[in-house]
C-alpha positions in Angstrom: -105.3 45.0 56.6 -103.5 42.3 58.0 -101.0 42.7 61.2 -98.0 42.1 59.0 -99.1 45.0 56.5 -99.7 47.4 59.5 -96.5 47.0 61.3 -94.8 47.4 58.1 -96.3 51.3 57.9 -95.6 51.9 61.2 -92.0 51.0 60.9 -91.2 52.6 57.6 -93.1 55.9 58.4 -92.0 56.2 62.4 -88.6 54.0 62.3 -88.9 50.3 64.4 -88.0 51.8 67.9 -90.5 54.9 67.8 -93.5 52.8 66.2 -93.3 50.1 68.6 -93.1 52.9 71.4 -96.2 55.0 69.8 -98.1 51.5 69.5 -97.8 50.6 73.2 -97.9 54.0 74.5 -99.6 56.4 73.0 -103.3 57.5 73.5 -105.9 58.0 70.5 -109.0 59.6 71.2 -110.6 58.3 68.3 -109.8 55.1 69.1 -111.7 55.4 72.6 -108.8 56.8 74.6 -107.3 53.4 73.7 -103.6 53.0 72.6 -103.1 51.3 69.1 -102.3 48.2 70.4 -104.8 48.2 73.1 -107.5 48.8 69.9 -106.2 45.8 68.3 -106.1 43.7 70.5 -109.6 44.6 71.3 -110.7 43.8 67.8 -110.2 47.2 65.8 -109.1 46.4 62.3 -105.0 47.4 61.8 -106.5 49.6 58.9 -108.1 52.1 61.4 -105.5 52.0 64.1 -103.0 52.9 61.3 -105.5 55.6 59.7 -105.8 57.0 63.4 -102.1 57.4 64.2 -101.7 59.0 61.1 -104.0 61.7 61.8 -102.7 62.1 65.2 -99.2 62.6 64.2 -100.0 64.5 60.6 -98.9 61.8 58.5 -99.4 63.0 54.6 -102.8 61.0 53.4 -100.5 59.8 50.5 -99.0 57.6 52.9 -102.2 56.8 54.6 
């Protein structure tokens, strides 16, 4: 998934203001105890940073 795609699902399923926020600031176990961005920048496919957040914050797998 490229960066483009992923910020496109996080903004349309959180809203631009809370997806940045969750991004930056939240913490993902299954990411390492890492925050999304953190994971991406650290070479973690979008793909799974998306799939994680949306498991964290019960995001219908439709949308997934």
């Amino acid at each position: 998934m490229r960066l483009t795609e992923f910020q496109e699902l996080l903004h349309t399923e959180f809203g631009v203001a809370r997806g940045d926020a969750l991004l930056a600031d939240h913490v993902i176990p299954a990411l390492g105890g890492r925050t999304g961005a953190d994971a991406i920048e650290a070479g973690v496919d979008p793909r799974d940073v998306w799939r994680a957040l949306c498991a964290e914050f019960d995001v219908p797998k439709v949308r997934w």
